[in-house]
PyMOL Python script that loads the backbone (N, CA, C, O; Angstrom):
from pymol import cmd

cmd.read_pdbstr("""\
ATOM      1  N   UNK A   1      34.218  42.503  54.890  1.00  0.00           N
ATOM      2  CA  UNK A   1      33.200  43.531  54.758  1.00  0.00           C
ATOM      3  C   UNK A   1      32.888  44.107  56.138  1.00  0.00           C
ATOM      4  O   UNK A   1      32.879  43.394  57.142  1.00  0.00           O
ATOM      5  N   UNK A   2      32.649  45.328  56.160  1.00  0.00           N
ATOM      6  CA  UNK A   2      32.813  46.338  57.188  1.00  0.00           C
ATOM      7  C   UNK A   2      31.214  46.099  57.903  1.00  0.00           C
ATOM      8  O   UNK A   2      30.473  45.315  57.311  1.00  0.00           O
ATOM      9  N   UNK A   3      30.787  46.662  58.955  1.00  0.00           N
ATOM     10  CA  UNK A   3      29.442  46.148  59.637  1.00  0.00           C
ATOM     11  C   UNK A   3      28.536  47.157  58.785  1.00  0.00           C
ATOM     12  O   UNK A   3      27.398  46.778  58.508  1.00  0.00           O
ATOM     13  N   UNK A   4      28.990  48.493  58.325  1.00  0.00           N
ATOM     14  CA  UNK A   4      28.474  49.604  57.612  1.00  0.00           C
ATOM     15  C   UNK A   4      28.191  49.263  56.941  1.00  0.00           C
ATOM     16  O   UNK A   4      26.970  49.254  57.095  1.00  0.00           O
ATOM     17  N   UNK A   5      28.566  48.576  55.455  1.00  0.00           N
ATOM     18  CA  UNK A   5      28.626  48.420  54.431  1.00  0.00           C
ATOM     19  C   UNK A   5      27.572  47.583  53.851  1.00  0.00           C
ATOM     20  O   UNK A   5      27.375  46.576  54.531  1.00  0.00           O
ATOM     21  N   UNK A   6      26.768  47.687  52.718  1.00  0.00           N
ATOM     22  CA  UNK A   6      25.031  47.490  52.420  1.00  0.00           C
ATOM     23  C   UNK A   6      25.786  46.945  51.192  1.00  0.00           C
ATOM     24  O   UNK A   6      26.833  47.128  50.571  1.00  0.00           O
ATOM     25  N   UNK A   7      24.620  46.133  51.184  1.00  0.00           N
ATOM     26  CA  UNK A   7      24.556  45.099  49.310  1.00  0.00           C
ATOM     27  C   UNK A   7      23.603  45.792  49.009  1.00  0.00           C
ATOM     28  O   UNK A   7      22.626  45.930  49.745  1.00  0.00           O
ATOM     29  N   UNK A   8      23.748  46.388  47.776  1.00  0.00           N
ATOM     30  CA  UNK A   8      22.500  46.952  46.973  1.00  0.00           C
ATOM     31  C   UNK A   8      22.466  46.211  45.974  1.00  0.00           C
ATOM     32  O   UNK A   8      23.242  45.263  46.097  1.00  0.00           O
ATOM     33  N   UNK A   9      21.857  46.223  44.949  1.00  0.00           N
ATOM     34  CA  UNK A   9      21.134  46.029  43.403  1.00  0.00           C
ATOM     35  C   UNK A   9      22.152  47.560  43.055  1.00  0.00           C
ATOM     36  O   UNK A   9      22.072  48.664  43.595  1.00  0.00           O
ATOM     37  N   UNK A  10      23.175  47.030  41.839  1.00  0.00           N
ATOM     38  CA  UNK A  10      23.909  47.618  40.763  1.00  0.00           C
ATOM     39  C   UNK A  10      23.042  48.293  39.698  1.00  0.00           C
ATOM     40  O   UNK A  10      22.960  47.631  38.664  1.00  0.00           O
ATOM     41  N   UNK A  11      22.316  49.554  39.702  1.00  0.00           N
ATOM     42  CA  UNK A  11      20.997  49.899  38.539  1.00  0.00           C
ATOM     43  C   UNK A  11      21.752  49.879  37.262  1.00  0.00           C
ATOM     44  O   UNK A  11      21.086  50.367  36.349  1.00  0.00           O
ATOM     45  N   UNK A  12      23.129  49.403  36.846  1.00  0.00           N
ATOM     46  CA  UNK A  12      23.472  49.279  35.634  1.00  0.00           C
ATOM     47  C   UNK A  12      23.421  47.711  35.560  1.00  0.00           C
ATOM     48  O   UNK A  12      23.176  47.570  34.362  1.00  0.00           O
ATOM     49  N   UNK A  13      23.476  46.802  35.934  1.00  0.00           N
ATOM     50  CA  UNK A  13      23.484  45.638  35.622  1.00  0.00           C
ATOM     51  C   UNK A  13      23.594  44.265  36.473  1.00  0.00           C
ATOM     52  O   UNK A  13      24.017  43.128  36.269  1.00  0.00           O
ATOM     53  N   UNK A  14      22.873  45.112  37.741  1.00  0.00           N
ATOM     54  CA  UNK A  14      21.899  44.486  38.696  1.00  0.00           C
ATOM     55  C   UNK A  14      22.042  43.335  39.633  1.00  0.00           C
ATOM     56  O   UNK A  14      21.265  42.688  40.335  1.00  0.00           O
ATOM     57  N   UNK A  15      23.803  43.309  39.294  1.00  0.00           N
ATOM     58  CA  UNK A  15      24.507  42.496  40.177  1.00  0.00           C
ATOM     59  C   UNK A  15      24.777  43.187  41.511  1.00  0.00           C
ATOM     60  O   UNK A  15      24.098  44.207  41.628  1.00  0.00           O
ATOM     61  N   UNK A  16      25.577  42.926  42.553  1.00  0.00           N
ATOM     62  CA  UNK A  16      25.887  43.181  44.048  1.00  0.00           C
ATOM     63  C   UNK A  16      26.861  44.268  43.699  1.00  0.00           C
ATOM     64  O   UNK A  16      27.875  44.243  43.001  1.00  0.00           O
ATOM     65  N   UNK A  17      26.233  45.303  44.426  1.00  0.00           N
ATOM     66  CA  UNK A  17      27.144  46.340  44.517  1.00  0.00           C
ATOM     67  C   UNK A  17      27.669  47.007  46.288  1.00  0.00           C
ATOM     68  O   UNK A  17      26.633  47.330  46.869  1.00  0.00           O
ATOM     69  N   UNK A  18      28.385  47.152  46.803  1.00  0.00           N
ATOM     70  CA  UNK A  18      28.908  47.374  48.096  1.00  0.00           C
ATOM     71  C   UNK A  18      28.364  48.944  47.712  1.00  0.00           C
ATOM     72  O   UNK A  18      28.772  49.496  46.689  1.00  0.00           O
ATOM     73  N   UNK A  19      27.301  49.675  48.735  1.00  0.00           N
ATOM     74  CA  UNK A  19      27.029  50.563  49.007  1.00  0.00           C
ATOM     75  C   UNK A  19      27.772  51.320  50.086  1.00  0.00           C
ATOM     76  O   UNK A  19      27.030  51.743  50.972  1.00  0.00           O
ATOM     77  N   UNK A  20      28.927  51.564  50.209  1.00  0.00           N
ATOM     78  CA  UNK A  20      30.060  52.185  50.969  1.00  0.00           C
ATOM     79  C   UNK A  20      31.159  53.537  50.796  1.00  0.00           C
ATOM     80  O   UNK A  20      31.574  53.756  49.658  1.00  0.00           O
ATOM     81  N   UNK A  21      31.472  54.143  51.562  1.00  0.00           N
ATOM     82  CA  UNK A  21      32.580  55.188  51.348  1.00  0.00           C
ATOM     83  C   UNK A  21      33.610  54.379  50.302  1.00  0.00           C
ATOM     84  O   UNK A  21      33.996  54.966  49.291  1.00  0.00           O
ATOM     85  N   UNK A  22      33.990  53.159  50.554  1.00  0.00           N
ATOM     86  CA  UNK A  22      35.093  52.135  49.690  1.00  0.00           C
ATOM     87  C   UNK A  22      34.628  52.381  48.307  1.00  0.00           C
ATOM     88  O   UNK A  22      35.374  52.906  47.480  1.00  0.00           O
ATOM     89  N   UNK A  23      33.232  51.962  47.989  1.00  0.00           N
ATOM     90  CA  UNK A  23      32.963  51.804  46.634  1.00  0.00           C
ATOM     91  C   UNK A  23      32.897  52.954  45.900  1.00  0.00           C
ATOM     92  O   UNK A  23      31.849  53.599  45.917  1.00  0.00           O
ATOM     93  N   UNK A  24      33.958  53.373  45.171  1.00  0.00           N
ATOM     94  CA  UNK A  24      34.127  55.069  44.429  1.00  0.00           C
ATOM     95  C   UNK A  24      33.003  54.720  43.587  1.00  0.00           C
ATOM     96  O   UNK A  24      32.251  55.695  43.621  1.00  0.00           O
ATOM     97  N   UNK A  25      32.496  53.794  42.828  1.00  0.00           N
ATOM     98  CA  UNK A  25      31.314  54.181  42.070  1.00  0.00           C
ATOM     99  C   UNK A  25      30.021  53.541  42.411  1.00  0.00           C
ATOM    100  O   UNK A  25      29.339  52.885  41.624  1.00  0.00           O
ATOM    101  N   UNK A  26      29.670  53.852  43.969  1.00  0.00           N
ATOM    102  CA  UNK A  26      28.434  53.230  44.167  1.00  0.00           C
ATOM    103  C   UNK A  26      27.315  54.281  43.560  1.00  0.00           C
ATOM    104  O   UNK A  26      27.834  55.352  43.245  1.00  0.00           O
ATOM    105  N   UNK A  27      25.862  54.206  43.323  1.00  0.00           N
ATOM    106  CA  UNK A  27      25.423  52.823  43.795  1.00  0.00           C
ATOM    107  C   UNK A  27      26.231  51.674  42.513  1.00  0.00           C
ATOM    108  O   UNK A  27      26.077  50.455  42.585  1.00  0.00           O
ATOM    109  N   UNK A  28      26.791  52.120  41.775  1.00  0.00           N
ATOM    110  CA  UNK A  28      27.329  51.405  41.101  1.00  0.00           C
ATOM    111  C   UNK A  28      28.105  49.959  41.486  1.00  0.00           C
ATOM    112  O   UNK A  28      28.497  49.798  42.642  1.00  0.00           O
ATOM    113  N   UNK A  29      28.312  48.893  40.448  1.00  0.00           N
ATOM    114  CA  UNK A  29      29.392  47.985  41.205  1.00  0.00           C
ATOM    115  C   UNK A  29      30.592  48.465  40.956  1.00  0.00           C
ATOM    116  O   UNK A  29      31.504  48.354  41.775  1.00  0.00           O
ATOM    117  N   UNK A  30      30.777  49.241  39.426  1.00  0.00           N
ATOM    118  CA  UNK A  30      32.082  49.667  38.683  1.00  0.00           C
ATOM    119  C   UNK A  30      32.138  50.621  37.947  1.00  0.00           C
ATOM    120  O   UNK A  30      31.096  51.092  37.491  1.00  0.00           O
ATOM    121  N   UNK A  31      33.221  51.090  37.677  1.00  0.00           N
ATOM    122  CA  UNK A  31      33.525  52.119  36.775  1.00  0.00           C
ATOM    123  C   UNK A  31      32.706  52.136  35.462  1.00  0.00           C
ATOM    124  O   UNK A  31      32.177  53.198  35.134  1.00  0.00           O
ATOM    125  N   UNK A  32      32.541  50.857  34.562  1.00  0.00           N
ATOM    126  CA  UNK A  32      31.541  50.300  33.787  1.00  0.00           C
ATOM    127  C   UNK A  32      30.417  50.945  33.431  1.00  0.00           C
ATOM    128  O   UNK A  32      30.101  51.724  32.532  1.00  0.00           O
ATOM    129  N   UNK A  33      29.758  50.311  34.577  1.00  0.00           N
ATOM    130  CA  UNK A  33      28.482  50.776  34.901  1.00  0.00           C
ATOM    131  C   UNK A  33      27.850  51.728  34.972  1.00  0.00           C
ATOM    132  O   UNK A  33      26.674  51.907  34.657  1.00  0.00           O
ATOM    133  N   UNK A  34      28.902  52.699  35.569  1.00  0.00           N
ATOM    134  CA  UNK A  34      29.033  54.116  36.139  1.00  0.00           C
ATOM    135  C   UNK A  34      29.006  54.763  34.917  1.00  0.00           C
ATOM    136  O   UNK A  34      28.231  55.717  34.851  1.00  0.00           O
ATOM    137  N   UNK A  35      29.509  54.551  34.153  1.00  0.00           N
ATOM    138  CA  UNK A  35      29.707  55.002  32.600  1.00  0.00           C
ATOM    139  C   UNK A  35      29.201  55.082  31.757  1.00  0.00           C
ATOM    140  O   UNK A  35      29.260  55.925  30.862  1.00  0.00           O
ATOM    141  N   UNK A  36      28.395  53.913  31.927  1.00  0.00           N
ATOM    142  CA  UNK A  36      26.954  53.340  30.853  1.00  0.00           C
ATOM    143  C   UNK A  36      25.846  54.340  30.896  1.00  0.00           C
ATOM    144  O   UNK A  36      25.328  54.917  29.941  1.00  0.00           O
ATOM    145  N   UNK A  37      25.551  54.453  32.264  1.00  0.00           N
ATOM    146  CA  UNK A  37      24.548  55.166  33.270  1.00  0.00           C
ATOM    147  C   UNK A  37      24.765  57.021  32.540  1.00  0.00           C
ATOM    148  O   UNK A  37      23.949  57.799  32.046  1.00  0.00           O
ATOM    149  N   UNK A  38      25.950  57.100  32.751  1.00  0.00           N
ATOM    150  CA  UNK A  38      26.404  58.493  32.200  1.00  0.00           C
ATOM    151  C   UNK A  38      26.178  58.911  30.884  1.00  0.00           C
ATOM    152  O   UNK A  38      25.857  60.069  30.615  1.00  0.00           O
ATOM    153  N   UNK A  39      26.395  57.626  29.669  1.00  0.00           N
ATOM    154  CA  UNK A  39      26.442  58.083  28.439  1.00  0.00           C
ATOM    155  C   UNK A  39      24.501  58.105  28.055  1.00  0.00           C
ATOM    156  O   UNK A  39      23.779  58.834  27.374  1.00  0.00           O
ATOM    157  N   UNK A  40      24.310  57.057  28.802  1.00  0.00           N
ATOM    158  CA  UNK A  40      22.703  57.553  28.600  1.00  0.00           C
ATOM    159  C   UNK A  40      22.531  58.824  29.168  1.00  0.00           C
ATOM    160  O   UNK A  40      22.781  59.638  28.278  1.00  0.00           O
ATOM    161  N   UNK A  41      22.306  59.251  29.938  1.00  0.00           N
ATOM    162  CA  UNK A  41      21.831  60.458  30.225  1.00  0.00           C
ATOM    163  C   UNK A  41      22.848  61.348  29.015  1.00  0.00           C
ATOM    164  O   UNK A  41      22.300  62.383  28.634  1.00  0.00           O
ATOM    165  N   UNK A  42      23.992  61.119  28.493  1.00  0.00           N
ATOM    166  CA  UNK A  42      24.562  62.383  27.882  1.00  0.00           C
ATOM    167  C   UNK A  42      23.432  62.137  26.778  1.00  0.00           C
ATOM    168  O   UNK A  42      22.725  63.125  26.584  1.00  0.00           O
ATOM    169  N   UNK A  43      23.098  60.884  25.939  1.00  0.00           N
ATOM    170  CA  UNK A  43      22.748  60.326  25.074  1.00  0.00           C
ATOM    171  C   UNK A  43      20.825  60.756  24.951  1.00  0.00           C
ATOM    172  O   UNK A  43      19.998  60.343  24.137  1.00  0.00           O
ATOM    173  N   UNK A  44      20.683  61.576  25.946  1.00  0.00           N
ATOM    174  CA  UNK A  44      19.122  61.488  26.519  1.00  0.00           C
ATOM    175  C   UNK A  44      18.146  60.467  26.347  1.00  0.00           C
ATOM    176  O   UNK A  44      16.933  60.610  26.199  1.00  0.00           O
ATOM    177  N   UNK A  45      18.863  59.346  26.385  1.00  0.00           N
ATOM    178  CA  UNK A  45      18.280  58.074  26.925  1.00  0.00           C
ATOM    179  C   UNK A  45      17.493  57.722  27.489  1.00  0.00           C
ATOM    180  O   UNK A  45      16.884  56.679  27.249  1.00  0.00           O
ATOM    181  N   UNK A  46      17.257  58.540  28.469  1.00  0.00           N
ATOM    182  CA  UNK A  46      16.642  58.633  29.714  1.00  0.00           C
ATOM    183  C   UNK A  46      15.812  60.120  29.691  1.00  0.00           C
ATOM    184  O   UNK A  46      16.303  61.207  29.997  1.00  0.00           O
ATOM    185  N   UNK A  47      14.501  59.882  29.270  1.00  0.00           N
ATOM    186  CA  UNK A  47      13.401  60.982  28.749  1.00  0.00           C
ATOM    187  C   UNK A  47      12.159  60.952  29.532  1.00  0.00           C
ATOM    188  O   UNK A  47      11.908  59.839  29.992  1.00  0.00           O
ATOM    189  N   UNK A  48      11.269  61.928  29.820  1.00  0.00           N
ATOM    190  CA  UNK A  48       9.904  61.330  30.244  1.00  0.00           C
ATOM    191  C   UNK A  48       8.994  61.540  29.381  1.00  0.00           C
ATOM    192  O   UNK A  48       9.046  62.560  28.694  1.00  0.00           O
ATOM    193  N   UNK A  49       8.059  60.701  29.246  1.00  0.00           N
ATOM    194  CA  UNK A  49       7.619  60.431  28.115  1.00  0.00           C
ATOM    195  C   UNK A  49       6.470  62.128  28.097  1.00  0.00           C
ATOM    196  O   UNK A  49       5.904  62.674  29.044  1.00  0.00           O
ATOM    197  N   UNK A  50       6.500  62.426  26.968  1.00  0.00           N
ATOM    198  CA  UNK A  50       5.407  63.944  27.049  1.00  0.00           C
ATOM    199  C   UNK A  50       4.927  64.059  26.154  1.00  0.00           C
ATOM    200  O   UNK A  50       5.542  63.873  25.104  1.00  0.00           O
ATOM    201  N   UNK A  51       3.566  64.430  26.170  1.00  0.00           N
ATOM    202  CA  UNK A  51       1.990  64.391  25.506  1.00  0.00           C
ATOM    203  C   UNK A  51       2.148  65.923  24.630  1.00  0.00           C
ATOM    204  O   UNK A  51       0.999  66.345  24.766  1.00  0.00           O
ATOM    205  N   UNK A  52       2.817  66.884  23.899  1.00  0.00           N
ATOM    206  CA  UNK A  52       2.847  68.156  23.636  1.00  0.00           C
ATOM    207  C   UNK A  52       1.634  68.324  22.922  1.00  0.00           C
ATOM    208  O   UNK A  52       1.104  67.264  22.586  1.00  0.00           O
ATOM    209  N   UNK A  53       1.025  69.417  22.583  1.00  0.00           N
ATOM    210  CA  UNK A  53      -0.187  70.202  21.660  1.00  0.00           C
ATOM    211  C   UNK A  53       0.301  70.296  20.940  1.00  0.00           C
ATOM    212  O   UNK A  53       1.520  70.437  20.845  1.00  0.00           O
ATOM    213  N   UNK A  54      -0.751  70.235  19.894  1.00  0.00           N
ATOM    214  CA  UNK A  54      -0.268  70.401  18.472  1.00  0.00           C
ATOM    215  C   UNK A  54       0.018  71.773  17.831  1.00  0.00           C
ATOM    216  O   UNK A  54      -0.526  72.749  18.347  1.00  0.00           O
ATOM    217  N   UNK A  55       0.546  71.890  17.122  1.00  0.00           N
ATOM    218  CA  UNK A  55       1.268  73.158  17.194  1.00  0.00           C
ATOM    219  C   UNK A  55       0.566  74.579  17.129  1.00  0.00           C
ATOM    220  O   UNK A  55       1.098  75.687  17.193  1.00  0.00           O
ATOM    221  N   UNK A  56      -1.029  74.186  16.956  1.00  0.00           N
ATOM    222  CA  UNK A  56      -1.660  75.318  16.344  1.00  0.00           C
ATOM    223  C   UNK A  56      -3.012  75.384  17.596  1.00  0.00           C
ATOM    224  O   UNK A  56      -4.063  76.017  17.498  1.00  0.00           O
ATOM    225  N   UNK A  57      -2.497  74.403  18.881  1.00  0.00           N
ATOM    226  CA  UNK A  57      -3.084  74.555  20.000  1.00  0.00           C
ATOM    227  C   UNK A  57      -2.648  75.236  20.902  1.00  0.00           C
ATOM    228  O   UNK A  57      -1.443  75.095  21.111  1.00  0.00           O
ATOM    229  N   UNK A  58      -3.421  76.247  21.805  1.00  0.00           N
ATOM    230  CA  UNK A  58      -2.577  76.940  22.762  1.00  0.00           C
ATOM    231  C   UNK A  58      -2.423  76.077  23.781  1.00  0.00           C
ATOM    232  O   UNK A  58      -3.206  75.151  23.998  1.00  0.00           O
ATOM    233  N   UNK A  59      -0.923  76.454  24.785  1.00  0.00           N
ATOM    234  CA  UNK A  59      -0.347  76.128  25.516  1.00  0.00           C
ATOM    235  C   UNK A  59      -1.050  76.290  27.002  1.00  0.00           C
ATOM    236  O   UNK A  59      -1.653  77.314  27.324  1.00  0.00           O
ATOM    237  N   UNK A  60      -0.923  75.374  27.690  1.00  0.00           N
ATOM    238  CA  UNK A  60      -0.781  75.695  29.590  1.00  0.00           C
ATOM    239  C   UNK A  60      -2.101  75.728  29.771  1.00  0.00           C
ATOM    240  O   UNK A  60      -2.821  75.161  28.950  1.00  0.00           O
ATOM    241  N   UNK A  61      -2.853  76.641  31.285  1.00  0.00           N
ATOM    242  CA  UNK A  61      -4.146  76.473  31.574  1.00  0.00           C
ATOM    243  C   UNK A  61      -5.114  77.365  30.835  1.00  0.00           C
ATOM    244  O   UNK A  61      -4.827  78.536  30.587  1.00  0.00           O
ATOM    245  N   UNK A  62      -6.444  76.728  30.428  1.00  0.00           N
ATOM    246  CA  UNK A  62      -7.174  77.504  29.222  1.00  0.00           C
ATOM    247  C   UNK A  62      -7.597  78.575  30.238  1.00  0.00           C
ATOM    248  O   UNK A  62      -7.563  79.722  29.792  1.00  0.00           O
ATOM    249  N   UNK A  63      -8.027  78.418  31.641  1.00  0.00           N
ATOM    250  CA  UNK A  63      -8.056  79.757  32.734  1.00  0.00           C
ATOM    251  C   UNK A  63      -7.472  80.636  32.594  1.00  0.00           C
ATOM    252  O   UNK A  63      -8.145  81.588  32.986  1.00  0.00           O
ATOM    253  N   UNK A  64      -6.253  81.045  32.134  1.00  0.00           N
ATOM    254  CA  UNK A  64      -5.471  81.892  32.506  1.00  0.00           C
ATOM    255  C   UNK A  64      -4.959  82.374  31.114  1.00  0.00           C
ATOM    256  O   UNK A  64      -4.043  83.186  30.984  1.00  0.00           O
ATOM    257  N   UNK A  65      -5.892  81.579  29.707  1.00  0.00           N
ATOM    258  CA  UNK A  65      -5.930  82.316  28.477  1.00  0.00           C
ATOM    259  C   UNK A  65      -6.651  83.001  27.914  1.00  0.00           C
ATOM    260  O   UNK A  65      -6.328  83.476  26.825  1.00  0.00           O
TER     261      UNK A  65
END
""", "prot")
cmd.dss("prot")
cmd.show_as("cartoon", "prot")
cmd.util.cbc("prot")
cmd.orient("prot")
């Protein structure tokens, strides 16, 4: 291992991942991972959670309605 080269936390499955030019799928450890990470987001997996009005409430700031 190179003096550059960082151990991170793998955010797919939180094992040691080499944070380096070497590692084609950092922060990943692997291709795997890298993949998993991807199909969630295709999958919208990965959402923030949101409070909407009900449908017969108006929208945005009541100031500026």
């Amino acid at each position: 291992m190179a003096a550059t080269e960082k151990i991170v936390r793998c955010p797919g499955c939180g094992g040691d991942s080499v944070f380096a030019p070497t590692n084609l799928y950092r922060p990943f450890c692997s291709e795997r991972c890298k993949n998993l990470d991807l199909g969630a987001w295709a999958s919208e997996a990965f959402r923030v959670p949101t409070e909407a009005p009900p449908e017969d409430m108006p929208f945005g700031d009541p100031k500026l309605q």
